[in-house]
DOVEXVO-269889 format. One record per residue (C-alpha): residue in one letter; x, y, z. Coordinates in pm, whole numbers, plus 50000, padded with zeros to 5 digits. Example, Ala and Ser with C-alpha at 12.3 -4.5 7.8 and 13.67 -1.06 7.14 Angstrom:
<atoms>
   r      xx      yy      zz
   A   51230   49550   50780
   S   51367   49894   50714
</atoms>
This chain:
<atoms>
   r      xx      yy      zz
   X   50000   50000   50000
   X   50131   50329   49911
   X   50145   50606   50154
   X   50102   51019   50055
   X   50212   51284   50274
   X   50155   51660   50267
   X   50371   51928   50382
   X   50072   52141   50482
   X   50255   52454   50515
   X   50380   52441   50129
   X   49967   52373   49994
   X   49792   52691   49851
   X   49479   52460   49815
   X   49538   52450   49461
   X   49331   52135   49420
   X   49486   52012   49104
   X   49582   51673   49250
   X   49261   51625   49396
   X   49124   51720   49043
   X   49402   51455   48834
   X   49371   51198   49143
   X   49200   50889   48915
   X   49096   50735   49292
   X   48953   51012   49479
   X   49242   50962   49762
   X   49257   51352   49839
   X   49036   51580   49983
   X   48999   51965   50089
   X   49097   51926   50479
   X   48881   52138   50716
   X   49235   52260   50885
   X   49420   52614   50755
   X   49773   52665   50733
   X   49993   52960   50882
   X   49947   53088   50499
   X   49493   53075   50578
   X   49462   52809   50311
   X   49310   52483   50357
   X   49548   52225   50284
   X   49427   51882   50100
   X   49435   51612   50324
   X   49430   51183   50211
   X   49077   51133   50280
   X   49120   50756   50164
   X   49407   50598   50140
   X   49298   50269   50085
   X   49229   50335   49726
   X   49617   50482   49682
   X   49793   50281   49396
   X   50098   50495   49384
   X   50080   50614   49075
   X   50216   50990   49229
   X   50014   51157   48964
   X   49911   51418   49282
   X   50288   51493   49318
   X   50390   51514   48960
   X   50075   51731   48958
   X   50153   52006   49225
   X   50358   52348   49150
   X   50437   52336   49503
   X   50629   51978   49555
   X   50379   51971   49857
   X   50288   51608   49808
   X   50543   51287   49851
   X   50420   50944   49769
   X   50592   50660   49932
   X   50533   50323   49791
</atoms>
């Protein structure tokens, strides 16, 4: 099972890797940063395959995907 981590402080709620995500893993959290943005959050992690499309996908290298 993979595993995604987000360095919540680098997020400007962007949402493109929730938007390029094919399984729905990420989510809008309901915490804000230091920044006032709401960071994404992995909502459901179960359906992570790895693929790291979420990282290749963010301008702010907020998102690692460990496999």
């Amino acid at each position: 099972m993979a595993k995604v981590e987000i360095r919540s402080e680098s997020c400007k709620s962007c949402q493109y890797c929730i938007k390029f995500c094919p399984r729905g893993v990420l989510a809008i959290g309901n915490e804000v940063n230091s920044k006032g943005y709401e960071y994404v959050a992995a909502v459901n992690m179960d359906a992570c395959v790895g693929c790291c499309i979420c990282a290749r996908m963010c301008p702010d290298a907020a998102i690692e995907v460990y496999k």
